[in-house]
C-alpha positions, 0 to 999 in steps of 0.5 A, a space after each residue: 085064037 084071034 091075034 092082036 099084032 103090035 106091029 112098031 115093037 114087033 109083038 103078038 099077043 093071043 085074045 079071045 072073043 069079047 076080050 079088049 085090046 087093052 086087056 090084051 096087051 096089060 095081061 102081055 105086060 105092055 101099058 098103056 094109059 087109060 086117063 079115064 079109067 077105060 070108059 071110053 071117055 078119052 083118047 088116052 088109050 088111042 091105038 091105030 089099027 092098021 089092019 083086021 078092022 073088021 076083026 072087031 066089034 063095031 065101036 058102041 055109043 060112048 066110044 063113037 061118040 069119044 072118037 067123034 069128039 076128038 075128030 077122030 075115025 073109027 074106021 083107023 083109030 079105036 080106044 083099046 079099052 072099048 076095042 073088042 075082038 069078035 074071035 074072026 081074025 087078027 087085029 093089026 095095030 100102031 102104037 102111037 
């Protein structure tokens, strides 16, 4: 199972395939605000990913297109409630 790696407080949660980082990390006990209400719409759930980039589906329109509105790069930073694992490896993220 593909792991996602919080690496400022030093945790690991287990994921599954197609499963989101937010989901990943509400279901582990860890919030974090969706202002939007996980649709992609906003940068609330930010999260930068420090390694494992590949370890996830590329961003789809709504995210990408979030992402640029803010100025921000899909390659470091994704929105956890549209971030999904692909089930080939773990995931390393930053917590802002």
């Amino acid at each position: 199972m593909p792991k996602v790696i919080v690496a400022n407080i030093g945790a690991e949660f287990e994921g599954i395939e197609n499963e989101t980082i937010m989901q990943i990390l509400h279901r582990n006990g860890i919030e974090i605000d969706s202002a939007c209400g996980g649709h992609g719409q906003c940068t609330s759930c930010k999260v930068i990913v420090v390694s494992g980039i590949e370890n996830l589906y590329p961003p789809e329109f709504e995210e990408e297109d979030t992402l640029e509105e803010y100025g921000l790069d899909s390659q470091q930073e994704r929105l956890s409630c549209q971030a999904k694992l692909n089930g080939k490896g773990d995931v390393v993220i930053y917590l802002p």
